[in-house]
C-alpha positions as CSV (number, residue, x, y, z in Angstrom):
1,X,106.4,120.3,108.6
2,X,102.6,119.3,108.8
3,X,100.1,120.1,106.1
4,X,97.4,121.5,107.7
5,X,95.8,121.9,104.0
6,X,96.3,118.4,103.5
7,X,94.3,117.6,106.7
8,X,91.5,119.2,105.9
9,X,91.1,118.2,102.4
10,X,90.7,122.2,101.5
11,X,93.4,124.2,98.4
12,X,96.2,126.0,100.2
13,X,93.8,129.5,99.0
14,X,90.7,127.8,101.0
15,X,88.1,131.1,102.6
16,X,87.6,130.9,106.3
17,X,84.6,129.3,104.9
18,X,85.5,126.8,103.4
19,X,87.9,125.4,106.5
20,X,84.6,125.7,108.4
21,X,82.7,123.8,106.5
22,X,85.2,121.0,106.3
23,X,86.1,121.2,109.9
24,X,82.8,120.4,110.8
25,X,82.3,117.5,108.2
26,X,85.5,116.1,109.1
27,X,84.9,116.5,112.7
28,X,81.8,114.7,112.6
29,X,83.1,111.5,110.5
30,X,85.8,111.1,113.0
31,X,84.7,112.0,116.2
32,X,86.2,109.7,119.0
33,X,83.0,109.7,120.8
34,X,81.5,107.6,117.8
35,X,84.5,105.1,117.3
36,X,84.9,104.3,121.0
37,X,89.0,102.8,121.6
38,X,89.9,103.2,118.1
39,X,93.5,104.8,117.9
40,X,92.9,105.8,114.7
41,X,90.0,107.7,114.8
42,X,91.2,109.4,118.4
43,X,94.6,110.4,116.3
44,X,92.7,111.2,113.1
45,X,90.2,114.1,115.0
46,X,93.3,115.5,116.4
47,X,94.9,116.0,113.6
48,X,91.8,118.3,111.9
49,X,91.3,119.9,115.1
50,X,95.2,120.6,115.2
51,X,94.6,122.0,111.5
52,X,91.5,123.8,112.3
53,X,93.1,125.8,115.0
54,X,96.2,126.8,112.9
55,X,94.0,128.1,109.9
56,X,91.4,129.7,111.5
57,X,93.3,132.3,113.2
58,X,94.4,134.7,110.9
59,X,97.3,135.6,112.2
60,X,98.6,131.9,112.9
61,X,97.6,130.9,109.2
62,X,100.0,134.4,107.6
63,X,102.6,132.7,109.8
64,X,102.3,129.3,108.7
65,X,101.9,130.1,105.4
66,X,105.1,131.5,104.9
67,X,106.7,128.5,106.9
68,X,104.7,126.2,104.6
69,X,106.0,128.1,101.5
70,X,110.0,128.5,102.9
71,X,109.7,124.6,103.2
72,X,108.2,124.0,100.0
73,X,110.3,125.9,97.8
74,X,113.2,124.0,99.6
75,X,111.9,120.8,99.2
76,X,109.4,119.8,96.3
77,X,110.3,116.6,94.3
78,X,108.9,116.3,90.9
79,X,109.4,112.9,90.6
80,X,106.4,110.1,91.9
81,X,106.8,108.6,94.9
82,X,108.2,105.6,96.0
83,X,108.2,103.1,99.0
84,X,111.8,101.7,98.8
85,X,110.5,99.8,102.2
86,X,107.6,98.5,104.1
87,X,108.0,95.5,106.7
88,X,107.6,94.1,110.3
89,X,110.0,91.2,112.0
90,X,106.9,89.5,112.7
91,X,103.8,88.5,110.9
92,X,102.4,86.1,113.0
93,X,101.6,87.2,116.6
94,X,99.6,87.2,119.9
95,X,97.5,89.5,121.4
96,X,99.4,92.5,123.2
97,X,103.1,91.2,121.7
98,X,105.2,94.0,120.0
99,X,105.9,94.6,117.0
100,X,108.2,96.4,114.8
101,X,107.4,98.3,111.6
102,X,110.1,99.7,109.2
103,X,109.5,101.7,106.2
104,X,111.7,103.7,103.4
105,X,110.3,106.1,101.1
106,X,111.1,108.6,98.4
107,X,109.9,111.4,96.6
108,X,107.1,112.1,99.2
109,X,106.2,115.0,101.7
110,X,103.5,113.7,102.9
111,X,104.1,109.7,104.5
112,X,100.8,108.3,106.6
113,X,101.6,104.3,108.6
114,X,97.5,104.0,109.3
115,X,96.5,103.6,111.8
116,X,99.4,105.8,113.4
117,X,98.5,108.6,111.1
118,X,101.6,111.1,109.6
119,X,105.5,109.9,109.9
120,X,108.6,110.7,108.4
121,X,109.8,109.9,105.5
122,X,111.7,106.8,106.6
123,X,111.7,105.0,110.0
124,X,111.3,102.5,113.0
125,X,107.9,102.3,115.1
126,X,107.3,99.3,117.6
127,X,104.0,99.0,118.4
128,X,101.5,96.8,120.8
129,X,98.5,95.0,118.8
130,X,95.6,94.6,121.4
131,X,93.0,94.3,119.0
132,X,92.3,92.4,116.0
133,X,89.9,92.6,113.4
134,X,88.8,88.8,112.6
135,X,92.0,87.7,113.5
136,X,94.1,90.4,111.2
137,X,95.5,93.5,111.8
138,X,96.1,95.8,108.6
139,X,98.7,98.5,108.4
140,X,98.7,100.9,105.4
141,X,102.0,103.2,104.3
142,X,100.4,105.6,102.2
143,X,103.2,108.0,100.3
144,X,102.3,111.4,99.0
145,X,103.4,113.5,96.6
146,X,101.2,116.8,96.9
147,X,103.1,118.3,94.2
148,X,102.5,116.1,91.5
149,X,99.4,115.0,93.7
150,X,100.2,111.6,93.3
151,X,99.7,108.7,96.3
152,X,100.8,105.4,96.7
153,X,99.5,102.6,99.4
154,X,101.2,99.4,100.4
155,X,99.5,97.0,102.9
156,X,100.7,94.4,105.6
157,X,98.2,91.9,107.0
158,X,99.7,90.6,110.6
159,X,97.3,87.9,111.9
160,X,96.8,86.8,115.1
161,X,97.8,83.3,116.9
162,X,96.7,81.7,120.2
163,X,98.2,80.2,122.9
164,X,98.6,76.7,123.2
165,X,95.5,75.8,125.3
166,X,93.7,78.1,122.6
167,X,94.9,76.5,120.2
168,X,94.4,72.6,121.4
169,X,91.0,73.9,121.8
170,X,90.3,75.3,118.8
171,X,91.7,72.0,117.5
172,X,89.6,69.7,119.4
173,X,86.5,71.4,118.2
174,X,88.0,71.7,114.1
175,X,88.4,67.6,114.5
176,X,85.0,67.0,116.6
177,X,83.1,68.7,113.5
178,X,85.6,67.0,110.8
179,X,83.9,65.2,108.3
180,X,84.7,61.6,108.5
181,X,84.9,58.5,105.9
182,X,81.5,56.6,105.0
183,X,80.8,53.2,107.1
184,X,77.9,51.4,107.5
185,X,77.2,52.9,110.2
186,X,77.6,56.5,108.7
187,X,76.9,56.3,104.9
188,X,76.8,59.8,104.5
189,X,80.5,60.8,106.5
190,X,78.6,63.1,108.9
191,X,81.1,64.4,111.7
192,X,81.0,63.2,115.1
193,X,79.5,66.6,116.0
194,X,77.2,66.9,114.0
195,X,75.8,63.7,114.9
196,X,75.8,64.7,118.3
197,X,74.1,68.1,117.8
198,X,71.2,66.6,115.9
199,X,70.5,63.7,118.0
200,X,70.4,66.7,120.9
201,X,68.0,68.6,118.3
202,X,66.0,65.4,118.1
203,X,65.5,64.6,121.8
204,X,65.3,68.7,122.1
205,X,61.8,68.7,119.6
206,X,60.5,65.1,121.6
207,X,60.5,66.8,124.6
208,X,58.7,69.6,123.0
209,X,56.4,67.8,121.4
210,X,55.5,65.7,125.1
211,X,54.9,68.8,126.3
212,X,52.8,70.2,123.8
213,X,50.5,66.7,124.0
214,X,50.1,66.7,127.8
């Protein structure tokens, strides 16, 4: 069962106040209209406004309450939470390949994969990575116990890899701008790049310069 508390940051005795007040500051923060194709912040808003909606109405919230207090009294570990497991089958991949994340906790009511936002306790998602953040994708399994109000987080870095022509590229430019060994010809080891790119500069500011003078 979902904590709608727990969304909105507010004590299970929260005033209609009080959820207002963090409704609207939580709203704002994670608006999808300000974080444009981010799945998290999209799944995030829904969440509060999911909460919002539950609490607000009085008669919802006397409903839910006792739901939310059935369920607690059946289930409420006292010991701190664990992740038992916390893994993908790949670590390495392309843009748009699947993935599959696996995970195994204990002692927690409230389990969070970010960015995919609230899971069970234990279980299998395979997701799509379209976008990477300098190359790296970050998942987080963050395990709650509200009880004890104790959390745990565990991360996984998956980074991203090219396709062959990518990466030849990528390659060609690495050893074009590699330094190379002294000569007499280059003393100082400068790379064949920058070599390149500086006698462009030079003929760049001579041209400049004729200019300038006629």
């Amino acid at each position: 069962m979902k904590n709608y508390y727990y969304f909105l940051g507010v004590k299970e005795n929260a005033s209609e106040e009080d959820i207002k007040k963090a409704y609207r500051k939580l709203s704002l923060k994670y608006h999808p209209d300000k974080n444009p194709d981010d799945d998290f912040f999209e799944t995030r808003f829904m969440e509060i406004k999911e909460a919002y909606e539950m609490l607000i109405d009085a008669e919802k919230r006397r409903i839910y309450d006792d739901n939310l207090s059935h369920e607690q009294r059946s289930y409420r570990p006292n010991l701190p939470p664990t992740i038992k497991s916390f893994s993908v089958n790949k670590i390495r991949v392309q843009k748009g390949e699947e993935v599959i994340i696996t995970w195994q906790t204990q002692n927690a009511d409230i389990v969070k994969v970010l960015p995919f936002g609230l899971q069970k306790g234990y279980g299998e998602k395979v997701i799509r990575i379209t976008e990477f953040q300098d190359g790296k994708f970050q998942l987080l399994l963050h395990v709650t116990n509200s009880l004890l109000n104790k959390t745990i987080v565990q991360g996984l870095t998956i980074t991203e890899i090219f396709d062959n022509k990518s990466e030849e590229f990528r390659s060609e430019v690495e050893d074009l701008f590699k330094p190379e060994k002294p000569t007499r010809n280059n003393p100082s080891g400068m790379s064949r790049g920058t070599r390149i790119f500086l006698f462009l500069l030079f003929i760049a500011i001579l041209i400049f310069a004729i200019f300038q003078n006629s």
